[in-house]
Structure formats: structure tokens, C-alpha cells
VMD Tcl script that draws the C-alpha trace (Angstrom):
set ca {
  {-70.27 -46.21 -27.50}
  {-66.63 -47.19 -28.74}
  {-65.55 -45.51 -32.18}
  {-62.20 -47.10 -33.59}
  {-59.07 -44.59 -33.01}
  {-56.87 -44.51 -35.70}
  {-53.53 -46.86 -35.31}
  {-51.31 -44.29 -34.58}
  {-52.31 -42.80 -32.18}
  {-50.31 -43.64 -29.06}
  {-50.51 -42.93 -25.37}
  {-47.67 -41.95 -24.20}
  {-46.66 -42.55 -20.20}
  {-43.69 -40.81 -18.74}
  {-42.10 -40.86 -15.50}
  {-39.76 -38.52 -14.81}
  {-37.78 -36.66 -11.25}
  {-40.66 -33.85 -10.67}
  {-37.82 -31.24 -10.99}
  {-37.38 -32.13 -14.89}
  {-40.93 -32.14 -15.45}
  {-41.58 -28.66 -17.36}
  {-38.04 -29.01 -19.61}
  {-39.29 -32.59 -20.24}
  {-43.16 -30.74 -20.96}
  {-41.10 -28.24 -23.37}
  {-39.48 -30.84 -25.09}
  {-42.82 -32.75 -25.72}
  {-44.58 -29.63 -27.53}
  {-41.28 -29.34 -29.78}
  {-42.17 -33.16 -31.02}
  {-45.76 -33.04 -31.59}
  {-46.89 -34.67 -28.38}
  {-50.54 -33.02 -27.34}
  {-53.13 -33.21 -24.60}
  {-50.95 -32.95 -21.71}
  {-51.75 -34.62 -18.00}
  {-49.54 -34.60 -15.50}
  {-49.56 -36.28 -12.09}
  {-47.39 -35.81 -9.34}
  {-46.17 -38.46 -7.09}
  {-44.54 -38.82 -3.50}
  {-44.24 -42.20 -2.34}
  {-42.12 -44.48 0.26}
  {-41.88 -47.37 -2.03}
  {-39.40 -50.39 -1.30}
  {-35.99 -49.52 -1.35}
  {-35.82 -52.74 -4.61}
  {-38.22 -50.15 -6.68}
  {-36.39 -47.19 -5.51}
  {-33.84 -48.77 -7.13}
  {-34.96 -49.52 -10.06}
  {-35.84 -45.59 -10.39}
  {-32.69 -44.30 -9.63}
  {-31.42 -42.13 -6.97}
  {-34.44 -42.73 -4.45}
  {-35.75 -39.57 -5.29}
  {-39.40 -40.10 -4.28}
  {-41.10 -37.02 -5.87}
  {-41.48 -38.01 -9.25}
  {-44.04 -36.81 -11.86}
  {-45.95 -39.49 -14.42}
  {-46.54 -37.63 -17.83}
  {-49.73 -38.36 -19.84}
  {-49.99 -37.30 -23.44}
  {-51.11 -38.30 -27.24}
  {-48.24 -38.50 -29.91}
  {-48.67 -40.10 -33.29}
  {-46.61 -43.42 -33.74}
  {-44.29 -41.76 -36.26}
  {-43.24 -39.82 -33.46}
  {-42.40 -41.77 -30.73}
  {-39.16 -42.98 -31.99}
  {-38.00 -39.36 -31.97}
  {-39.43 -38.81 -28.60}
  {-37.40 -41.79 -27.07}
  {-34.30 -40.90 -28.71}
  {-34.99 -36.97 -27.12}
  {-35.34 -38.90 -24.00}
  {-32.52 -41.27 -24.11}
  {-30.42 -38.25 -25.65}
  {-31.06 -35.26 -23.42}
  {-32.50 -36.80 -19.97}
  {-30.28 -40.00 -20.41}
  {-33.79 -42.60 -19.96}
  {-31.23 -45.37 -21.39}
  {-29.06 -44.95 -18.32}
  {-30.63 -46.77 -14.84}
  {-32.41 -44.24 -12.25}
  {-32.86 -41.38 -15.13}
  {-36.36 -41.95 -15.88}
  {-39.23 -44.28 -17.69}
  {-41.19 -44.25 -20.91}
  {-43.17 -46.26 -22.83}
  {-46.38 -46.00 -24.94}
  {-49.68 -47.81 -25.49}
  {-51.90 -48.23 -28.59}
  {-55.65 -46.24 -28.33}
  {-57.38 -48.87 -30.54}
  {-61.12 -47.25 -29.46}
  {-61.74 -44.47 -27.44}
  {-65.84 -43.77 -25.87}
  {-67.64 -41.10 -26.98}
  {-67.40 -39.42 -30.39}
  {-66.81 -35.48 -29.41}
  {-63.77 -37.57 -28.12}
  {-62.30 -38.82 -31.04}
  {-62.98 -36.28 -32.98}
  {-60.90 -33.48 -31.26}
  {-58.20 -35.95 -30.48}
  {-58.23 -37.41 -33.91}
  {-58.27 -33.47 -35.09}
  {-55.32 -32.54 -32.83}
  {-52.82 -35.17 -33.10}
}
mol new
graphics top color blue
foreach p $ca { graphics top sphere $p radius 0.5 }
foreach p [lrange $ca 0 end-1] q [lrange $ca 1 end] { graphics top cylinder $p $q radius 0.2 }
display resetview
């Protein structure tokens, strides 16, 4: 069963150096970001990715949470202000629309929440 999410709701991915992850967490709360996963990462990837990361720091933790869309301009300008994401190597973020989520009990407490 798919029930239509409301537009702005986005999903919000984050990758950040594991050591930042509970400022970056703290940060989140303080701009209305909610239902908070968080998966941690270790990987040998090719030095061209490393790279592309930053500082080849391997153990790196990929945020998961729900923000409204009139919040996640203020959430990338937290990022690119205080943790420097507009600067190579510092970290990445980027968000994706929920246009239908399964399951009803679903929507409803994320659609209550956010």
C-alpha cells in the first residue's frame, strides 16, 4: 500500500568523519531534523574516492534523517558554516524527496513528527 507523503518532506543523507558525528547529531535536533539513523562505515576504497572525501580518513559515518524542505537550506548553510561541507574532504550532504512512503502507521507518525 503506498499513501502520498507530503512534498516536503525530505530525506536527508549525510556523510560525515565518524568523530564529528554526535556534534553534527546535536546540530540536527537544533534545526528540526527527526528520526535519526546512523550507520557507520570503514572501508579501503580507491585512493580517487578517498580523495574525493578528504583526508583518507576511512571511518566515516552516513547520517539518515527526515527534515521538512523549508529546512534544508538552513541545514546546508549549518553544514557549509560550522563543518566547512563547501570545502573538499570536509564532508557530503544532499537530500531526496519522499513522494510515497508504504504503510499508513508510517506516514502518519512521520507526517505527525516532522
Amino acid at each position: 500500500m503506498n499513501s502520498n507523503m507530503n512534498e516536503d518532506i525530505k530525506l536527508l543523507f549525510i556523510i560525515v568523519d565518524r568523530k564529528l558525528t554526535d556534534k553534527v547529531l546535536a546540530d540536527l535536533k537544533e534545526n528540526d531534523a527527526e528520526f535519526f539513523q546512523i550507520l557507520y562505515g570503514k572501508g579501503t576504497a580507491r585512493s580517487e574516492i578517498l580523495n574525493l572525501l578528504g583526508d583518507n580518513e576511512t571511518e566515516r559515518s552516513i547520517i539518515l534523517c527526515f527534515v521538512k524542505e523549508k529546512h534544508v537550506s538552513y541545514v546546508f548553510d549549518m553544514l557549509n558554516t560550522k563543518y566547512k561541507f563547501n570545502k573538499p574532504g570536509k564532508g557530503i550532504a544532499f537530500t531526496t524527496s519522499l513522494k510515497s512512503i508504504s504503510g499508513p502507521l508510517a506516514l502518519n507518525i512521520i507526517s505527525k513528527n516532522i
